[in-house]
N, C-alpha and C positions, 0 to 999 in steps of 0.2 A: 938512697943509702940503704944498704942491704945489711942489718943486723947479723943475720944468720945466711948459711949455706941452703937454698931452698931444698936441694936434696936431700941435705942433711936433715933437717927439718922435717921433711914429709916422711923421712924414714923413721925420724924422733916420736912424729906423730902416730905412728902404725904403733910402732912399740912400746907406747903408753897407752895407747889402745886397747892392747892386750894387756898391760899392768892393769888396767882401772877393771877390764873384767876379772882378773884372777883375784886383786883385792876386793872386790864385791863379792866373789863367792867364797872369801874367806870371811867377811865381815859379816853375811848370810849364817854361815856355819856355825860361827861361833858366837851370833846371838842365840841368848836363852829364848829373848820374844818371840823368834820368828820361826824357829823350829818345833815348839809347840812340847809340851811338858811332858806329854811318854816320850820321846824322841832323847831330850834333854837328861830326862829321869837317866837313862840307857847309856847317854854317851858318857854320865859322869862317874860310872864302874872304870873308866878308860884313863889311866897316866897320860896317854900321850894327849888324849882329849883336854884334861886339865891344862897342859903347859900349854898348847894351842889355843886355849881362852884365855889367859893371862897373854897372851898377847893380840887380845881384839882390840882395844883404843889404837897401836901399831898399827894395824890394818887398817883404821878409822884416816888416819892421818898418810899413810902411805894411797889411800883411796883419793882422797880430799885434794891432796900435792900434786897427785898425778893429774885427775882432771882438770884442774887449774891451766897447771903448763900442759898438759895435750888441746884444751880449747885457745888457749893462745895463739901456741903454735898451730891451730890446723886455720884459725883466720889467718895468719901472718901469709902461708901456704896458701890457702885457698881461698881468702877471703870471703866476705859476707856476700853473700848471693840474691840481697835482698839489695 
């Protein structure tokens, strides 16, 4: 029984692929932890910076979804190789 379209799917896979890195370099960004406090101190002169960290939890959770379903979908695809 074939839940999904395997094509579909391997293509689902690539493209979440690419979601989970864009939201991890947004989720990088807009943590204060990891960019380190003159960096932070700098970016918080910036409006758009501001509106860009009020939506890190967003990020958190579009990160989190995405890997979910792109590790699913890339067994269902490609299966475990062990």
């Amino acid at each position: 029984m074939v839940i999904i379209d395997l094509v579909i799917a391997a293509k689902l896979t690539f493209i979440l692929g690419i979601t989970n890195i864009i939201s991890l370099i947004l989720v990088w960004f807009t943590c204060r932890c990891t960019l380190g406090r003159k960096l932070t101190n700098k970016l918080w002169n910036y409006e758009w910076y501001k509106k860009l960290y009020n939506l890190h939890c967003y990020f958190w959770w579009i990160f989190i979804g995405s890997v979910i379903i792109h590790a699913i979908l890339a067994i269902l695809v490609f299966g475990i190789p062990f």
